[in-house]
N, C-alpha and C positions, 0 to 999 in steps of 0.2 A: 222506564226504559233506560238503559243504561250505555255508554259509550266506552266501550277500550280503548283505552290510550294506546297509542302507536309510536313505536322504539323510533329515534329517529333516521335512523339507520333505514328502517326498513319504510318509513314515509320517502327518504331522498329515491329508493329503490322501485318506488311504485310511483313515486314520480317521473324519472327516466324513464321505468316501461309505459308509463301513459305519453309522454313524449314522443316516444318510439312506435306507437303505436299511432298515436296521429302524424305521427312523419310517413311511415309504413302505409296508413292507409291514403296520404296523400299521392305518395308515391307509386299506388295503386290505380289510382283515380287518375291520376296524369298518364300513365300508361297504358289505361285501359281505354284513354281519349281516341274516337278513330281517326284514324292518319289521314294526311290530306287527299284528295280525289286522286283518283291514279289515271287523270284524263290523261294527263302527259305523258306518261309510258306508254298508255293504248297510240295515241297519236303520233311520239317517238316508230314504237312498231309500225305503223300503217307509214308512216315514211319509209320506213327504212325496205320493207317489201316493194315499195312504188320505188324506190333509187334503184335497186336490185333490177328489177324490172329492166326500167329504162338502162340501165350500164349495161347489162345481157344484151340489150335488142340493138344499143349502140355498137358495142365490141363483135356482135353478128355481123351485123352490116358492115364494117369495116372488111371484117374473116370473108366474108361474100364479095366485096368489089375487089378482092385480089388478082381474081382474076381477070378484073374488067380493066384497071388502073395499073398492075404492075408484071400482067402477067406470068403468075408465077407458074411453075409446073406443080402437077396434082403430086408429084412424091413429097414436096417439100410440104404439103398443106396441114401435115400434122404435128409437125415442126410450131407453126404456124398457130393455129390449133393451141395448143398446149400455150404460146405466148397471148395468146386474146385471153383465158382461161386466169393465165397469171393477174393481164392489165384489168380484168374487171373483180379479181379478188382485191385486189390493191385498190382497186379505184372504191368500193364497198367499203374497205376499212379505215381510207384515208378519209373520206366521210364522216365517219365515226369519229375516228382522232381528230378532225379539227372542231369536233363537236359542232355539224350542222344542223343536229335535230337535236340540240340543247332546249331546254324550258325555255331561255331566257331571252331568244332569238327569233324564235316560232310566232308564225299568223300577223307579225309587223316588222315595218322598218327592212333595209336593206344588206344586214349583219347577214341574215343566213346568206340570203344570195352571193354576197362577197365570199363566203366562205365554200361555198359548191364551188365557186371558179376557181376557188384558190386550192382547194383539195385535185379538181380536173386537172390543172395548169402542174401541177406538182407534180401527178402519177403521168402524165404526157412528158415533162420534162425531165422526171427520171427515167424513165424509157431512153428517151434520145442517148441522155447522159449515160447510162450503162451498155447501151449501144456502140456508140463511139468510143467507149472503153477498152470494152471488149472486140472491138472491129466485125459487129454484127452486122448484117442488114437486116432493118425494117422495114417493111412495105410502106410508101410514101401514105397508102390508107390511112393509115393508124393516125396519122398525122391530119394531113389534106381533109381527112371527113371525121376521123373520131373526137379529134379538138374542139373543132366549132359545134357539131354537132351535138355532141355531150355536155359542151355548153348551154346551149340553144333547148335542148329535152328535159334536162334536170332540172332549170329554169322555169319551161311551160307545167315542167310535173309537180314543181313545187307552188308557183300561181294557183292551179287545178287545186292542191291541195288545202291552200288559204282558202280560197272561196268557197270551198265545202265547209271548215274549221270556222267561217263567217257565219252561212249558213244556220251551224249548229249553234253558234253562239248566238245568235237572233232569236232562236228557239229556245234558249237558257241555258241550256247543253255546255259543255267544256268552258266554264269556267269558273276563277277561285276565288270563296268567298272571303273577304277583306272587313278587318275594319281597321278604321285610321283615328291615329292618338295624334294629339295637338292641341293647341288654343283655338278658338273659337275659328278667326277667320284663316288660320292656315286647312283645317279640316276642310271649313266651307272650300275652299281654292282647291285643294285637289280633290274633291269629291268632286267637285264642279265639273273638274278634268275629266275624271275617268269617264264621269256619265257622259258627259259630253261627246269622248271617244269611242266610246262604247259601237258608235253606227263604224269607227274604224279598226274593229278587229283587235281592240284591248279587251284583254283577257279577264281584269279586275271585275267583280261585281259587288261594291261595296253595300254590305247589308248592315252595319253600326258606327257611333260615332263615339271614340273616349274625349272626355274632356279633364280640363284641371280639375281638384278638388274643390266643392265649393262654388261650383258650376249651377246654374240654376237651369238653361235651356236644357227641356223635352227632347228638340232636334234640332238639326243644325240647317236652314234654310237657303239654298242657294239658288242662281239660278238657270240649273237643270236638274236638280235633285234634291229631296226633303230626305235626309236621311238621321232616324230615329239615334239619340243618346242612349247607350246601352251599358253606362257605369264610369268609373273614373282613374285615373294614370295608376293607382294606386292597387287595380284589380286586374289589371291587363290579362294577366295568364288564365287565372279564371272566366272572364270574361269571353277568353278567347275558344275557353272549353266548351263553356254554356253554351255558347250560339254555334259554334263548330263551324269556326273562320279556319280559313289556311291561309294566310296571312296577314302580316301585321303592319300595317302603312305607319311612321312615325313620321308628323307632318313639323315641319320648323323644331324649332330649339323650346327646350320644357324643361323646367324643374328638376336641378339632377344633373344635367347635361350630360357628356360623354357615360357619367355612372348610370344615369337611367336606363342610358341604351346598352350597355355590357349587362346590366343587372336583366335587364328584358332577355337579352337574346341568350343566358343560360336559362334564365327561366321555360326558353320555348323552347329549347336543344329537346328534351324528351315529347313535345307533341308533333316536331316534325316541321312545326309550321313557321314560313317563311320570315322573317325580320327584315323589312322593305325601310329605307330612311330615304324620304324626299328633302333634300336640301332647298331654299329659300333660292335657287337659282332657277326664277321660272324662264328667264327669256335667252339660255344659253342650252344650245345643243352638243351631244353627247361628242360628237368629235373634235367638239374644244376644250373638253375637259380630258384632262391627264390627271392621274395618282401618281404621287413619289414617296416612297418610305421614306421618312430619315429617322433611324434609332428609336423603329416604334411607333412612329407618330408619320400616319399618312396626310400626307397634305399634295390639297387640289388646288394643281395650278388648271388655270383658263387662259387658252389663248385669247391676244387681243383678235378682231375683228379687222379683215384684211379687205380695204378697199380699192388697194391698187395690185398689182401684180401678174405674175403669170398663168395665175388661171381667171384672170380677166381678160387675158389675150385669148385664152381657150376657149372661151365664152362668145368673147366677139366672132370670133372665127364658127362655133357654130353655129348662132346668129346669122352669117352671112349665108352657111353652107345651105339652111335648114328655109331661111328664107325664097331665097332664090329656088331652089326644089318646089318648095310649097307654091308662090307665085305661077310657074311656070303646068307645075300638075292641077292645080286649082283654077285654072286661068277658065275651063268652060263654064264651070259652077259661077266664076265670077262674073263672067257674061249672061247665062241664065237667070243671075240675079237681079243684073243690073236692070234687065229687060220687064222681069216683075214688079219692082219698086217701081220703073217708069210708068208700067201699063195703071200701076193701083194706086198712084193717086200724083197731083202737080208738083214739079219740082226739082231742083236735082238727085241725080242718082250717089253722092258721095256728099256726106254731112263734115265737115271741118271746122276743128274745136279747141281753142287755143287751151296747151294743157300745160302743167309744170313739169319739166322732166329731171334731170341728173344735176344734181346742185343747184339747183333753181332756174336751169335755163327753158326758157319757155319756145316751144314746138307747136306745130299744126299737128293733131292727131286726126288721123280716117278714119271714118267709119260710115259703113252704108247709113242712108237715111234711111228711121224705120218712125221718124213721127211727122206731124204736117208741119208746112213751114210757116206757120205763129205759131210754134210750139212754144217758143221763148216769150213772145209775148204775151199767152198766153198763163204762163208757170204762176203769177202774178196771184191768177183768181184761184189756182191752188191750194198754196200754199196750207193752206187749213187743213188740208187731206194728207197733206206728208207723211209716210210712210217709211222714209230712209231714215240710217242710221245717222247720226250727228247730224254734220250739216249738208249731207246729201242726200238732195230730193229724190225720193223715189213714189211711184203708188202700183198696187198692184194691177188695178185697172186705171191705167194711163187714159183717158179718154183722148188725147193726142197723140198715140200709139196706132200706127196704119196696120189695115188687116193683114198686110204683107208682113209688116213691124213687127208685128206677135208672136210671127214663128219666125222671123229671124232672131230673136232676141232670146226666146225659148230655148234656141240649140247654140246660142253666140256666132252666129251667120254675121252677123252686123261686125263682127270684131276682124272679118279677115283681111280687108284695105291698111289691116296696121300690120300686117307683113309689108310691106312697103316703109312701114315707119322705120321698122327692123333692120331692113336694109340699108335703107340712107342714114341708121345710127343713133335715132334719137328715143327709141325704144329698143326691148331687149325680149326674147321670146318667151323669159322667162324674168319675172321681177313684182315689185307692189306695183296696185292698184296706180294707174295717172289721173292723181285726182286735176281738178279744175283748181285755177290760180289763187280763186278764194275762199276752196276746201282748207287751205292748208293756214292753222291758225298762229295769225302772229305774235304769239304772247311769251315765247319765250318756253313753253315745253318741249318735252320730246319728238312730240309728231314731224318735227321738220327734220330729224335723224332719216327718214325713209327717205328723204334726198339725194343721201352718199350714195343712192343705187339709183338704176337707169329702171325705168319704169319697164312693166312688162306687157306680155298681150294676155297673159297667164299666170297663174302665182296658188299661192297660199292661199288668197281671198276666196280667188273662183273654186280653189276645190273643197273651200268647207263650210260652205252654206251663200256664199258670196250675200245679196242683197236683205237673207234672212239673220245675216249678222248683225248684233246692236254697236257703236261708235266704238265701245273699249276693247271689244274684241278683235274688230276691223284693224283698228291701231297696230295691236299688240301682237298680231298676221305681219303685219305688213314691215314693223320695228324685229321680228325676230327674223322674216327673210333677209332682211340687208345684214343682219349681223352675224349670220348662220350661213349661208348658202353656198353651197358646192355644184362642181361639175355633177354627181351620180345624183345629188336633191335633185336639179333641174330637170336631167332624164326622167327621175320619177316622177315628178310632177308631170310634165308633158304626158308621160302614159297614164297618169291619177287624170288630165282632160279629157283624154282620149274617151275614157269611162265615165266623167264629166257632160259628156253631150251626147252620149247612147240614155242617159237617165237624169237630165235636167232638173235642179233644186234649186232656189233663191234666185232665179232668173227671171224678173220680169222689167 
């Protein structure tokens, strides 16, 4: 058999077409990859039919109490009419424009909400504004009921719509598959996360793990999720083909640095799929981080963490308001109960518990009695059975726990005598955990950082698993409310209890 030599001319030329042909058929393969779920447009639509909705039914009822609130005459109604017709076109597209059914907003956090108020608050205040421009009148209606109320519906329609988008995501439904690139234990850390968040309405469902090259671990173990090694930094796009992720978690700093991540995110520009970068900043929330361009080069400032000022006056003040309300409407319940605890076993009816509060100063905190009185005595022969995280005792069957005790403690009954603490100052309605005076370790860590804050009756702890927490994560709740927390946190948290003690977890 014989072999012809080949000109070289016409090898370099069958070379370039073999090149081009495995480029061509790459470029085949990467386009022919299917595109990420389109749960997010379906659920985009299904908002935007439910906003439609609600602005129509609001902007009616405004057009309908004209007649009750401003009395206008029936000739002027279609005048009238045609202006309601305007405000909920405008109120529809302002929506739009401030991108309230964005991806990135949707089923958590307090981003969309802000953003309905602020799109309502716009198209109401442009109204007035072109109104007194033009020397119109508009019916105090539009005002008086369609403000609050449009605030008030779009709010409930959008809750209504997270709890269904929870729903379906509990069932598997609407969400996108992920996997995350990183060293070992940044992976583990936010896989940990997501799974973790998963029971709160994060969208991620991370099905793989890249590691560096030369990686040995199967999977990456943590603990709320075992999730399987599926190749290495080195394959990412492919990788991300094979398994048909939509996006791509990049966890801490890797090999490559800023090139890896530009070289990543043209590589994914033709499958569509997202480029996610988790920064090493776990215990700073998103309203203290700012981006600032300078000549190219984005850089994240963090604000420090504000322990004094005026919206700690804010605070106190709702503190007081929220207090005193609650006391005074609670006041039967608190008598109902006291009368229980008396009948169901000896003792007093209010249990007082020397705690540490706001820079170390130490407070009586209340709380109904809900065990017998040698509980403390008691603790002693325990101790073997501990069941709490670090060094706080807890067990699930407290045999010192009164049958009254059980369901008070079950629905946090026993917690309501610290409105009173609230009151007179030395708690806060919303803050960490008040641990006991030898909770809190003298060794010179972090943990004594949750002291810049006033303890609360409510917090971080109780709404995410409270006593089903192990000691680092208890911590790590309680170190990121003091250095994070806002007036709109607190509200939400108070509403996160409210649904807290309609369905009881890590309560006992």
């Amino acid at each position: 058999m014989t072999v012809e030599a080949q000109h070289p001319r016409t090898a370099s030329v069958a070379a370039v077409a073999a090149a081009g042909a495995v480029a061509d058929s790459q470029l085949r393969r990467v386009s022919s990859i299917r595109r990420p779920s389109s749960w997010t447009e379906r659920y985009a639509r299904r908002l935007l039919v439910c906003d439609s909705i609600v602005v129509a039914a609001v902007t009616s009822v405004c057009f309908f109490m004209l007649l009750v609130l401003d009395h206008i005459p029936t000739a002027s109604l279609s005048a009238f009419a045609a202006l309601s017709i305007v405000i909920a076109v405008a109120w529809v597209t302002l929506l739009t424009v401030v991108r309230s059914r964005d991806s990135r907003v949707l089923g958590a956090g307090l981003d969309e909400y802000r953003r309905v108020v602020m799109a309502t608050c716009v198209v109401y205040g442009a109204t007035a504004i072109t109104a007194l421009a033009s020397q119109t009148v508009v019916p105090r209606s539009y005002f008086v009921v369609g403000l609050p109320l449009g605030i008030l519906c779009l709010a409930l329609e959008r809750n209504v719509n997270r709890r269904w988008l929870a729903r379906r995501r509990a069932q598997g439904a609407y969400l996108t598959k992920v996997i995350v690139v990183g060293e070992l234990g940044d992976v583990r850390y936010v896989a940990d996360q997501i799974t973790r968040r998963r029971r709160k309405r994060v969208e991620y469902d991370v099905v793989g793990a890249v590691l560096p090259e030369g990686s040995l671990e199967t999977a990456v173990v943590g603990r709320n999720a075992t999730v399987p090694v599926v190749g290495f930094t080195a394959n990412v796009p492919e990788i991300t083909a094979r398994i048909g992720a939509q996006a791509v978690i990049v966890a801490g700093q890797l090999d490559g640095g800023s090139d890896f991540v530009r070289q990543l995110g043209w590589a994914l520009e033709e499958t569509s799929t997202q480029l996610v970068l988790a920064p090493g900043l776990t215990n700073i929330a998103g309203p203290r981080i700012h981006w600032r361009p300078v000549e190219g080069l984005p850089l994240m400032h963090v604000e420090l963490p504000q322990y004094y000022g005026a919206k700690h006056v804010i605070k106190r003040v709702m503190d007081i308001v929220l207090s005193i309300a609650a006391l005074i409407v609670l006041a039967p319940a608190l008598a109902v109960i006291a009368i229980l605890i008396k009948r169901d076993s000896e003792g007093p009816v209010i249990f007082r518990q020397r705690r540490m509060g706001h820079e170390g100063t130490i407070f009586t905190m209340l709380k109904f009695r809900t065990m017998s009185t040698d509980a403390e005595a008691r603790r002693e022969q325990l101790l073997a059975h501990n069941e709490g995280a670090g060094v706080m005792f807890k067990m699930v069957d407290d045999p010192r726990v009164t049958s009254i005790g059980k369901v008070l403690r079950k629905y946090s009954l026993d917690e309501l005598p610290q409105f009173w603490n609230v009151l007179c100052g030395s708690m806060s309605l919303v803050g960490p955990r008040p641990w006991l005076e030898n909770d809190i370790p003298n060794d010179g860590s972090n943990v004594s950082r949750r002291l810049y804050s006033k303890p609360g009756i409510t917090g971080l702890w109780q709404t995410e698993g409270r006593s089903d927490l192990d000691w680092d994560e208890s911590v790590r709740l309680d170190l990121y409310y003091v250095e994070n927390w806002s007036v709109t946190g607190d509200v939400a948290l108070l509403f996160r209890t409210g649904r807290q003690l309609l369905a009881p977890s890590g309560a006992y």
